[in-house]
C-alpha positions as CSV (number, residue, x, y, z in Angstrom):
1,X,196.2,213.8,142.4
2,X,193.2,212.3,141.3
3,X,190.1,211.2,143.3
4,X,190.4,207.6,142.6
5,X,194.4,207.2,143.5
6,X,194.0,209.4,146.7
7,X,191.2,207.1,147.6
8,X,192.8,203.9,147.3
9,X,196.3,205.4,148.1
10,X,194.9,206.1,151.7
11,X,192.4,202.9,151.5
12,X,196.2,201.0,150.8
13,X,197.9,203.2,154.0
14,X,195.8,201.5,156.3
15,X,191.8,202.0,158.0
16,X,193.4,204.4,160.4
17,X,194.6,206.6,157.4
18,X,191.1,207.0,155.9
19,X,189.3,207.1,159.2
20,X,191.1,210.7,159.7
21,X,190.1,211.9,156.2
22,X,186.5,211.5,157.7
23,X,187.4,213.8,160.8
24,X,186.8,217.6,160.6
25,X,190.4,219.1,160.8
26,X,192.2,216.1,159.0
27,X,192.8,215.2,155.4
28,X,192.4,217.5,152.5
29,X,192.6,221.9,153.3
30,X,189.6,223.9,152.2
31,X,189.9,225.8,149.3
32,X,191.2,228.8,150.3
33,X,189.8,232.5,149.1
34,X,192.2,234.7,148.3
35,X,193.2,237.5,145.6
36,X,196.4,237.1,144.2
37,X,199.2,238.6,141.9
38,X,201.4,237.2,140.0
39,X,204.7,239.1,138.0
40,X,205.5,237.1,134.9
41,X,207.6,239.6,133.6
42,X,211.1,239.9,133.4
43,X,211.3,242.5,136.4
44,X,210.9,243.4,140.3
45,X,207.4,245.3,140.3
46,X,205.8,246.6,143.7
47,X,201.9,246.6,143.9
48,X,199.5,248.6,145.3
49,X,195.7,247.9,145.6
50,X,192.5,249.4,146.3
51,X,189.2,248.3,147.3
52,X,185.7,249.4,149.0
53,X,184.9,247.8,152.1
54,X,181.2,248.0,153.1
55,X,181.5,252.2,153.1
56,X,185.5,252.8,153.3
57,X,187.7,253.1,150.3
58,X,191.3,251.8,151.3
59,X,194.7,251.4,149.6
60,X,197.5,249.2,150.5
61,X,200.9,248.9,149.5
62,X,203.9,247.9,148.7
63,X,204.0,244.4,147.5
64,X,207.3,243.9,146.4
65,X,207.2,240.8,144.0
66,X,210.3,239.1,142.2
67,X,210.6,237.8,138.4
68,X,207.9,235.1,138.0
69,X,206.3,234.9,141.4
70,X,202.9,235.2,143.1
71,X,201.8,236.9,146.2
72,X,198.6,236.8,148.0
73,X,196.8,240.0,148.2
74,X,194.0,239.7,150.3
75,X,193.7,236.7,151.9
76,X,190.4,235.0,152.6
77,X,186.9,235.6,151.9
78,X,187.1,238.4,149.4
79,X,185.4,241.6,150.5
80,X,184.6,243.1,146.9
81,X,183.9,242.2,144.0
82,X,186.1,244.6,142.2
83,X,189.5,245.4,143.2
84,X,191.6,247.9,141.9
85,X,195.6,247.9,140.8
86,X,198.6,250.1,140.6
87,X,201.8,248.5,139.5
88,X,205.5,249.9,139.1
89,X,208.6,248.4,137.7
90,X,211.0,248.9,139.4
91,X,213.9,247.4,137.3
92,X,213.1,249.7,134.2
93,X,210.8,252.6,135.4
94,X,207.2,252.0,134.2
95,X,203.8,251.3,135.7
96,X,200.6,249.5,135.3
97,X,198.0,252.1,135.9
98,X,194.3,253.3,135.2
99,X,191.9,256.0,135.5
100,X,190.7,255.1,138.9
101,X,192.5,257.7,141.1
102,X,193.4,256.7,144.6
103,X,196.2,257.5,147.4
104,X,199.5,256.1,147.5
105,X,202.4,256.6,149.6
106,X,205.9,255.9,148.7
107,X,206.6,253.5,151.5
108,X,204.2,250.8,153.1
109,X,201.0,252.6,153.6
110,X,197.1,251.5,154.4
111,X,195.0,254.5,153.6
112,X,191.2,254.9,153.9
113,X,189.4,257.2,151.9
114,X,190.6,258.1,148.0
115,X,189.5,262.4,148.2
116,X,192.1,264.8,148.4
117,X,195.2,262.9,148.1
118,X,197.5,265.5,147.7
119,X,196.4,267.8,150.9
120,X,196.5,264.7,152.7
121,X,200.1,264.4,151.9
122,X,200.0,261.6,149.7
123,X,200.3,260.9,146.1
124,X,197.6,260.6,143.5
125,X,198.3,257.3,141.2
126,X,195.7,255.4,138.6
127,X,194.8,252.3,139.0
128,X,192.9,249.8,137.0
129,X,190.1,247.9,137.8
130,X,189.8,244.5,138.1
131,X,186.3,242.8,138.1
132,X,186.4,239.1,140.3
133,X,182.7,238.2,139.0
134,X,182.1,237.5,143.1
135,X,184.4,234.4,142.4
136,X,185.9,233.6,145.7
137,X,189.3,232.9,144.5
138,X,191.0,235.4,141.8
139,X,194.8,235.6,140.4
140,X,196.2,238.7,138.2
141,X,198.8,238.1,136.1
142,X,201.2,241.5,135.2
143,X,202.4,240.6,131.9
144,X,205.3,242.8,129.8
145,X,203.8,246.5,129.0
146,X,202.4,244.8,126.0
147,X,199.8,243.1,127.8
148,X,199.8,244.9,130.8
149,X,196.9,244.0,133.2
150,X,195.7,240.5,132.0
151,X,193.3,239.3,134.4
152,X,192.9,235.4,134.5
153,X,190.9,232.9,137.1
């Protein structure tokens, strides 16, 4: 809604109405920070990330995310500015992968660290990168193999 009709929309509610807009805590949310994903393909993909943290690598996973849908990734201030993505489909087999090597476990997993995968007794997967410019709100968009990885604002 536009500036000018959510001014004189609360202006018309009554003083009380646009007295709480002027409180801290009322009226319109913050912007929120957050990286998300969205699948706009025509399958079920689960998502895995990576990302450095001051001096830790870590990966996460699974993200299990249906047929056009979003899900937030990281939520709040974003810690990096580049995050990294491993993507399967798991409707048709597939993946959205990279040459950044990094650990992954089959099931939910938080891992810290990216060296010797397999003696740690997890798997080794690629992941692309994904570069947020330091922007403090970021969506990825999974498109059909075709376009796999496009990265939008």
């Amino acid at each position: 809604m536009p500036i000018a009709k959510l001014r004189s929309g609360l202006l018309a509610a009554g003083p009380v109405a646009a007295l709480l807009l002027m409180v801290p805590g009322f009226g319109i949310a913050p912007a929120s920070a957050d990286l998300r994903l969205c699948n706009k393909t025509n399958n079920r993909v689960g998502v895995s990330i990576g990302y450095k943290d001051k001096k830790t690598w870590t990966t996460e996973g699974w993200w299990n995310i249906p047929v056009n849908s979003c899900e937030t990734l990281v939520s709040g201030t974003l810690v990096s500015r580049f995050y990294y993505v491993y993507a399967v489909d798991y409707d048709h087999g597939g993946e959205w992968s990279g040459k950044y090597v990094m650990c992954t476990k089959d099931k939910m997993f938080t891992i810290e660290g990216t060296e010797d995968c397999v003696a740690r007794g997890f798997n080794r997967s690629g992941f692309f990168e994904v570069d947020t410019g330091e922007q403090t709100n970021w969506t990825i968009q999974l498109n059909e193999p075709a376009q796999a990885g496009a990265k939008t604002q």
